[in-house]
C-alpha positions in Angstrom: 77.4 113.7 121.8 77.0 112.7 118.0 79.0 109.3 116.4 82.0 110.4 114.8 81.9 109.7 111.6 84.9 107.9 109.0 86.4 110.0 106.5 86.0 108.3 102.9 90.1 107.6 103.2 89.0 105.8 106.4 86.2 103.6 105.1 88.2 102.8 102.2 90.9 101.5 104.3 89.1 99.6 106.9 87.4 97.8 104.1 90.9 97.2 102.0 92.5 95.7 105.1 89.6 93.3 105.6 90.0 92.3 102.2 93.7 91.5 102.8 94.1 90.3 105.9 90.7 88.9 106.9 88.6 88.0 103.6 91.6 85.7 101.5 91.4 88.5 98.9 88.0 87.8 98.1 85.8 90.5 96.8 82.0 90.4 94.4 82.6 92.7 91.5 79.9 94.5 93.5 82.4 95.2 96.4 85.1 96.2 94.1 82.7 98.8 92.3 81.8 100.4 95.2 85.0 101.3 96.8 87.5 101.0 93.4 87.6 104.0 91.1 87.6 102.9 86.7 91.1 102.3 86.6 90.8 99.5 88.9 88.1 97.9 87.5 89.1 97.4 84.2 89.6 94.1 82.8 93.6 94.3 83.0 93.9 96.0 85.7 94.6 93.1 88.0 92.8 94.6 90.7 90.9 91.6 92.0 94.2 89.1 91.6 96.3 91.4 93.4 94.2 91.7 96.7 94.7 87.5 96.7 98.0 87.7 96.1 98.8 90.4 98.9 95.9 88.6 100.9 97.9 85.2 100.9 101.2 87.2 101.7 99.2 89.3 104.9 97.0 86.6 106.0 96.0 87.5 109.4 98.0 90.9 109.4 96.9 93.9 112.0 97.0 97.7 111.1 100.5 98.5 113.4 100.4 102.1 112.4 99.2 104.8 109.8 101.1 108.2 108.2 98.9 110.6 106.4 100.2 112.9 104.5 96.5 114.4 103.3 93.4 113.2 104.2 93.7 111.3 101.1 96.9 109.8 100.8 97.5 107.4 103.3 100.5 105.0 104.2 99.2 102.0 106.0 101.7 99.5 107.9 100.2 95.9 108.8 101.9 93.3 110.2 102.1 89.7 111.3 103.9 87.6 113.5 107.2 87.2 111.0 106.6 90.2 108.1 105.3 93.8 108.3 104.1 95.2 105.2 102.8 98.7 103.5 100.0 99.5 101.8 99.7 103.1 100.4 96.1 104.1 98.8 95.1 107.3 97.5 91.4 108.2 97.3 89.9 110.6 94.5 88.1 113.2 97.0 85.3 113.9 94.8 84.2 110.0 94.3 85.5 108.9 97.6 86.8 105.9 96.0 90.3 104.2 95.7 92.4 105.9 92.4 96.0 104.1 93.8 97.2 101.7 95.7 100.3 99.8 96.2 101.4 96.9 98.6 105.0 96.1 99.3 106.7 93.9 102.2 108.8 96.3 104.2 110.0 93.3 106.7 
């Protein structure tokens, strides 16, 4: 039977909860190019000081549950022990990279 294999939505989530809940925010410019679309690169977009903001906020913090409404637009719930948080990304289908995301506490 062949692997099954991630959906770009997929990868770009697995990698995006890393960054938040495992990797203290960090991310190479590198890392950020490959999975960020333009928007989020740009010098004021905030991208790379956000993920260590949310990152010290999640610290820690397990996917609990996901709602898709397309294959990609995706509402991701994490939690920890005391807070539960969302994080909703959109991914741009033709580059396969992340066009939108936001991160809010929900608990």
């Amino acid at each position: 039977m062949p692997a099954l294999t991630p959906t770009p939505t997929h990868r770009v989530l697995v990698w995006l909860v890393d960054v938040i809940a495992h990797s203290k925010g960090e991310v190479s410019r590198d890392e950020m190019a490959e999975y960020c679309g333009p928007y989020l690169l740009g010098p004021v977009a905030g991208t790379a000081d956000g993920f260590r903001k949310w990152a010290n906020a999640a610290d820690g913090a397990v996917l609990e549950s996901l709602e898709v409404d397309d294959p990609t637009y995706v509402r991701a719930y994490l939690a920890t022990r005391d807070h539960r948080f969302k994080l909703t990304i959109e991914i741009d289908s033709a580059t396969s990279k992340l066009t939108y995301m936001r991160f809010e506490t929900v608990r």
